[in-house]
C-alpha positions, 0 to 999 in steps of 0.5 A, spaced: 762 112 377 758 116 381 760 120 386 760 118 394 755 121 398 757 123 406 750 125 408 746 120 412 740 118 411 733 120 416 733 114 419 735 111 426 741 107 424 738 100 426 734 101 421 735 099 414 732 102 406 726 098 405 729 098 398 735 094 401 731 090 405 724 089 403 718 089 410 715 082 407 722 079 407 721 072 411 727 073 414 727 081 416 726 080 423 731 075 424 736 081 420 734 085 424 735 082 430 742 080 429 744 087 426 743 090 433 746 085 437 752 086 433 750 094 434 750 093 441 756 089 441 761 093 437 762 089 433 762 090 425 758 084 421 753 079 423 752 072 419 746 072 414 741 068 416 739 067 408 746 066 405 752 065 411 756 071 408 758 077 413 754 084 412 756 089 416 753 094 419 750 101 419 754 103 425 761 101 421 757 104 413 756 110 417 763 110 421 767 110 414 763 116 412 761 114 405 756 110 401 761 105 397 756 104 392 756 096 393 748 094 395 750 094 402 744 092 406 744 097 412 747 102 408 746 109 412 747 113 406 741 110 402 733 113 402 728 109 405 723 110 398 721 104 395 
């Protein structure tokens, strides 16, 4: 098991690693738009628009204050390089 990272990523938190959400994805807009709602309104999980799983969010990533190594979609702790 690798060790977890605590330090973010240079990146606005609304702003998820193309790595873990491709910019050609039909649905990143959509994504997007429901990751700063739930953002906006403290809340930790949105409904994926592809699946219907929960995601949560960057806020809540960066608040647990480490990288779980899971694939999460919004991880902040994840470089933005493709």
């Amino acid at each position: 098991m690798t060790e977890p990272r605590k330090t973010l990523a240079d990146r606005p938190l609304t702003e998820p690693s193309v790595k873990r959400l491709k910019i050609d994805d039909p649905f990143r807009e959509q994504i997007l738009e429901l990751h700063q709602q739930a953002i906006a309104s403290g809340i930790d999980e949105y409904r994926d628009p592809k699946t219907g799983f929960q995601v949560l969010t960057a806020k809540f990533h960066s608040s647990r204050g480490f990288c779980c190594d899971q694939l999460c979609r919004h991880c902040p702790y994840v470089a933005s390089e493709q």
